[in-house]
C-alpha positions as CSV (number, residue, x, y, z in Angstrom):
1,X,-52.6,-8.1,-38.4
2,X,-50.7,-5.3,-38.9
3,X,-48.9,-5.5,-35.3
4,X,-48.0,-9.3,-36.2
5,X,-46.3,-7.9,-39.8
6,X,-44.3,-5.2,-38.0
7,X,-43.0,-7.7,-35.8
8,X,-42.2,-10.4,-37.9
9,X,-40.8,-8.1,-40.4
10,X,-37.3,-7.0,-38.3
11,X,-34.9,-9.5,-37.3
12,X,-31.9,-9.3,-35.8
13,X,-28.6,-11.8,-34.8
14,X,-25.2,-11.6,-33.5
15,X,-21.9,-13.0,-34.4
16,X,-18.9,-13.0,-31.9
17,X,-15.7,-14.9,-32.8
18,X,-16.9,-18.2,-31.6
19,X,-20.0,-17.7,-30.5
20,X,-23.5,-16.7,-31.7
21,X,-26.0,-16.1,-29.0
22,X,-29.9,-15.6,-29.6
23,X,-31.4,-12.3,-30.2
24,X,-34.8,-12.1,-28.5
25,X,-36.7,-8.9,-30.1
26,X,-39.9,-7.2,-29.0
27,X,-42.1,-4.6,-29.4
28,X,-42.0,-2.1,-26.6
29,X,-44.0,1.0,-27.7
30,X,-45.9,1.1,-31.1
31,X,-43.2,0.8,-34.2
32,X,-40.1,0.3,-31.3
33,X,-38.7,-2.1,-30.9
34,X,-36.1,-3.6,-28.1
35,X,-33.1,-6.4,-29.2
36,X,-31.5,-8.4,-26.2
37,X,-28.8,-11.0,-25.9
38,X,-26.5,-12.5,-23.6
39,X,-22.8,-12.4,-24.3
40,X,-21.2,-16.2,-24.3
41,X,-17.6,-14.9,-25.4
42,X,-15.5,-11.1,-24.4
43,X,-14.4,-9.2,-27.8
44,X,-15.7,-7.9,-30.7
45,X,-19.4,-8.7,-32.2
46,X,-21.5,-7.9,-35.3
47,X,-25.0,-7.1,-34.6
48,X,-26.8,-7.3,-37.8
49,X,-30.8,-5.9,-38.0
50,X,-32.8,-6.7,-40.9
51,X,-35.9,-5.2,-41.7
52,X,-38.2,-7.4,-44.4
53,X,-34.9,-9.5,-45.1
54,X,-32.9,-6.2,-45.8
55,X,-29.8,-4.6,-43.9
56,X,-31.0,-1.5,-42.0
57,X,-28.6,1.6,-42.5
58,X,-25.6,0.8,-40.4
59,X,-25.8,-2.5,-39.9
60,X,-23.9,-4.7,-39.1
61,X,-23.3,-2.6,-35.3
62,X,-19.9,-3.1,-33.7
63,X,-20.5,-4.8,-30.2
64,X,-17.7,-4.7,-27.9
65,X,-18.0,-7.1,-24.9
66,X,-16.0,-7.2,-21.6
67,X,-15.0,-9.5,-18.9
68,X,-17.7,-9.7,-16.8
69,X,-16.3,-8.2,-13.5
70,X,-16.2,-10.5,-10.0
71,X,-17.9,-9.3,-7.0
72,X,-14.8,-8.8,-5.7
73,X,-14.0,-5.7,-8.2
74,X,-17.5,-3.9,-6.8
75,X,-15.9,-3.8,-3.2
76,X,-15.3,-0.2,-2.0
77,X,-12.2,1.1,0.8
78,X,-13.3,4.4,1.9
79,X,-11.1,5.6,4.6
80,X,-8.5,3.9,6.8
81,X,-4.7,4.6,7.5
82,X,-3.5,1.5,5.8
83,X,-4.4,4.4,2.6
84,X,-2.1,6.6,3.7
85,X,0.6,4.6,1.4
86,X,3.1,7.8,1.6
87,X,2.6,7.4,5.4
88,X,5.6,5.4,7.5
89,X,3.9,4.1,10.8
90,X,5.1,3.2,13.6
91,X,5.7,-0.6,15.2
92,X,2.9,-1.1,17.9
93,X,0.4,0.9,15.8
94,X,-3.1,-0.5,15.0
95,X,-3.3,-0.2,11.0
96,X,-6.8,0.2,9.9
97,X,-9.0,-0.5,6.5
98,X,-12.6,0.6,5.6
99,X,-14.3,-2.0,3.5
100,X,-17.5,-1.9,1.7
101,X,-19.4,-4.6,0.6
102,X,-22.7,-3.4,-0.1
103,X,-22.3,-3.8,-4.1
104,X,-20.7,-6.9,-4.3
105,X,-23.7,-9.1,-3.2
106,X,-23.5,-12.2,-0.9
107,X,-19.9,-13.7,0.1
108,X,-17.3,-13.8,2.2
109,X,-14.4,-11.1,3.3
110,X,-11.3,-12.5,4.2
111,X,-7.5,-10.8,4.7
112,X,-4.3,-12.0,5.8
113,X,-1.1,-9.8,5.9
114,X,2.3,-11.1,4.9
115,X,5.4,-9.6,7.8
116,X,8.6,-7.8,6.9
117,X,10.1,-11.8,7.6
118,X,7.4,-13.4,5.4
119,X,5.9,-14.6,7.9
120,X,2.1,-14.3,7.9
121,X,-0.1,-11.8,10.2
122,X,-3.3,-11.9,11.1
123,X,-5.7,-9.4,10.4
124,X,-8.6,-8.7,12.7
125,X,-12.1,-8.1,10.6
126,X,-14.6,-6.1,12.2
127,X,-18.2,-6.7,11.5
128,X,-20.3,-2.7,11.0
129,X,-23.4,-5.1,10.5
130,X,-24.4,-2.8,7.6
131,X,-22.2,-4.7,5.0
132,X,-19.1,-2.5,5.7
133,X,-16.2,-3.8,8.0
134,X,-13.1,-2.4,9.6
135,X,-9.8,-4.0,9.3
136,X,-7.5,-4.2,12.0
137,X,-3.8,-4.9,11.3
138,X,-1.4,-4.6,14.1
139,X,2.0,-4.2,13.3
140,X,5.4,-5.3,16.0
141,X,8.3,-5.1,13.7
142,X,9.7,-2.7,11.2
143,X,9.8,-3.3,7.3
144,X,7.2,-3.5,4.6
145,X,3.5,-5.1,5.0
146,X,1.7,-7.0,2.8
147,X,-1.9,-6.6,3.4
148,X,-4.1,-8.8,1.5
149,X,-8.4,-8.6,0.8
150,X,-10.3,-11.2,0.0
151,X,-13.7,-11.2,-1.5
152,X,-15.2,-14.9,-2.2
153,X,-11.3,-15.7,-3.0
154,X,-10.3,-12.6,-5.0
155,X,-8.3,-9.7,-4.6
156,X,-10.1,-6.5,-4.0
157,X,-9.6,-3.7,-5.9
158,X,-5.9,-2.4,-4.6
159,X,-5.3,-5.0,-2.6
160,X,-2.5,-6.0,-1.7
161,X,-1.9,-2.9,0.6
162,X,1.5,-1.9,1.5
163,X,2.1,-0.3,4.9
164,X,5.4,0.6,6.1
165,X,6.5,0.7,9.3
166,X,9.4,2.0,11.0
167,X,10.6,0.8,14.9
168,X,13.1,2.8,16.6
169,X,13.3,1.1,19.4
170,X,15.3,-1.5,17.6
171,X,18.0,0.5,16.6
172,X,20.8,0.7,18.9
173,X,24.1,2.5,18.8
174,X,27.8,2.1,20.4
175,X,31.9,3.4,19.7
176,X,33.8,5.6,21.8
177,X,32.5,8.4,20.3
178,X,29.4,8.1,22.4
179,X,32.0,8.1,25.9
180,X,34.0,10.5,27.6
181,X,36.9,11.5,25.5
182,X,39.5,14.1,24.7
183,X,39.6,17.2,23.2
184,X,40.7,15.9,19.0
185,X,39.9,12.4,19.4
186,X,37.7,11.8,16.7
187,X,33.9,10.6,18.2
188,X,33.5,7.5,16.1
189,X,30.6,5.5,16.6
190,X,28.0,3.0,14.7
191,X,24.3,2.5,14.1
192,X,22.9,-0.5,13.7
193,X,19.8,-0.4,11.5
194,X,19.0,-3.4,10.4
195,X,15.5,-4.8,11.9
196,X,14.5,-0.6,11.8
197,X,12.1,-1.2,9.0
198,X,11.7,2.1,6.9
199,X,12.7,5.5,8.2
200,X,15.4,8.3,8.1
201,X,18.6,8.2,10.2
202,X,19.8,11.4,11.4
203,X,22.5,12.2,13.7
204,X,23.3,15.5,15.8
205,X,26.0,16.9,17.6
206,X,25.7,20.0,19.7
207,X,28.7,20.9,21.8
208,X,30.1,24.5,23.3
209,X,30.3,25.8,19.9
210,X,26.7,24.5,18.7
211,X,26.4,22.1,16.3
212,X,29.4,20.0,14.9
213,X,29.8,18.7,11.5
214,X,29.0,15.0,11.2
215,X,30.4,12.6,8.8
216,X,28.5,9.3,8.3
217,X,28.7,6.3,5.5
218,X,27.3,3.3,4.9
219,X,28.8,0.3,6.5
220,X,27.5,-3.7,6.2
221,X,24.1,-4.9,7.2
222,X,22.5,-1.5,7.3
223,X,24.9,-0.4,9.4
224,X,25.7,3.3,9.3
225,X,29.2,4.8,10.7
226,X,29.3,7.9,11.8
227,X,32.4,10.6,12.8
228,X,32.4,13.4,14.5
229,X,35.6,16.2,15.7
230,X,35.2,17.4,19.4
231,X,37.3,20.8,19.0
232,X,36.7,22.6,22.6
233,X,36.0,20.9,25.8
234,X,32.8,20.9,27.0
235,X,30.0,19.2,27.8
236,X,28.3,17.3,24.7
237,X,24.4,15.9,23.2
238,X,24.8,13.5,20.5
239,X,21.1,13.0,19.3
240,X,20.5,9.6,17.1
241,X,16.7,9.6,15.5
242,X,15.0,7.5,13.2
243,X,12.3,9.1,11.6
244,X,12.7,11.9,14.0
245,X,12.4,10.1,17.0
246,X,14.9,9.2,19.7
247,X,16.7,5.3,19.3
248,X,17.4,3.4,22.1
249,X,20.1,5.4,24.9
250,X,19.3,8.5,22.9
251,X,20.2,11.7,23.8
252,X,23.7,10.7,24.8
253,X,25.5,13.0,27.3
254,X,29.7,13.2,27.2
255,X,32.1,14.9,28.3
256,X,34.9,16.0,26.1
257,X,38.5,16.9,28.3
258,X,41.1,18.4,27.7
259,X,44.4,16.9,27.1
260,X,46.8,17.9,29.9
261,X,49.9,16.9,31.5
262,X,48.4,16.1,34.8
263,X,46.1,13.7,32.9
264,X,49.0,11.8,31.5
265,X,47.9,12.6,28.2
């Protein structure tokens, strides 16, 4: 009798802003008891507990209720290059991902990459038959990656991933400068970096007297001009790297004359 008075003597309900879900109480341990509900709205709710029809100390309780989170936000990356997002790779490269599903229940991982053309890449998914998979994305051109993770439909945490990747192999370079020439005729030549993808253009001259200053500006298209002033004769090595590695023709070896009468110059 005096179990059944204890438990009939504390109530309890909730208000959200739209909603008002059913308090289910019980008695856990002798004079405890345990309030549960189920959220039907996210926001703000008043939890109001009565004891014998009167307002315990502090109530009604503030109740703040979030989203419930997807699966798809309980998926874990641990490791992979395609983190390395400071990281400029190169075209060819195998660009992996780490992916762990082991909190995020049942369902089904999926990924597809979008090209520095738009153009849609596949992405290989590797099975780890413990709930974890390895994503392959092999990249053939230069530019920016768009890598995106699926779980049951939605976006995994991070995702998309950007990867950029830089191809010197498609960079190429012509002009006189990069010929046989004459002492004071200015070396001008051009680079053409336009399907390079991300990377650093640097450009080196080393002649009998070292290195030689280099002038270079910007021209259309990604193109870059570049200017140098062969002083002495001599042999010269006129090195041309994006993202410190040699374009296409690169190291180019000229010889620079000089001007004399029996030349005809």
């Amino acid at each position: 009798k005096q179990w059944y008075q204890r438990r009939v003597a504390i109530t309890a309900g909730i208000q959200g802003a739209n909603t008002a879900p059913l308090v289910e109480i019980e008695e856990y341990a002798e004079g405890k008891f345990r309030s549960t509900f189920t959220a039907k709205e996210s926001g703000d709710h008043d939890l109001f507990v009565y004891w014998c029809n009167e307002p315990v100390p502090g109530s009604p309780f503030l109740v703040h209720v979030e989203d419930a989170l997807p699966p798809s936000a309980m998926i874990k990356t641990t490791g992979g290059r395609m983190l390395l997002t400071e990281t400029v790779h190169r075209a060819g490269d195998s660009i992996d991902l780490d992916v762990d599903t082991k909190d995020a229940g049942d369902g089904q991982l999926a990924a597809v990459a979008i090209g520095p053309k738009g153009d849609a890449v596949p992405v290989e998914i590797i099975s780890n038959r413990n709930r974890t998979f390895t994503l392959k994305l092999l990249t053939s051109k230069g530019g920016r990656y768009l890598v995106n993770v699926y779980f049951n439909g939605s976006h995994i945490p991070n995702s998309p991933f950007k990867v950029r990747v830089c191809n010197p192999e498609a960079i190429w370079a012509e002009g006189p400068g990069l010929m046989d020439s004459y002492v004071d005729d200015l070396g001008d030549f051009q680079v053409f970096t336009r399907d390079a993808g991300h990377g650093t253009l640097s450009v080196r001259v080393n002649g009998p007297k070292d290195k030689f200053r280099v002038d270079m500006w910007k021209g259309a298209d990604r193109t870059v001009n570049c200017r140098y002033n062969p002083e002495v004769p001599g042999k010269y090595t006129i090195n041309i790297k994006w993202e410190d590695e040699h374009i296409r023709g690169s190291p180019f070896m000229i010889t620079v004359r000089k001007k004399s009468k029996e030349n005809g110059i």
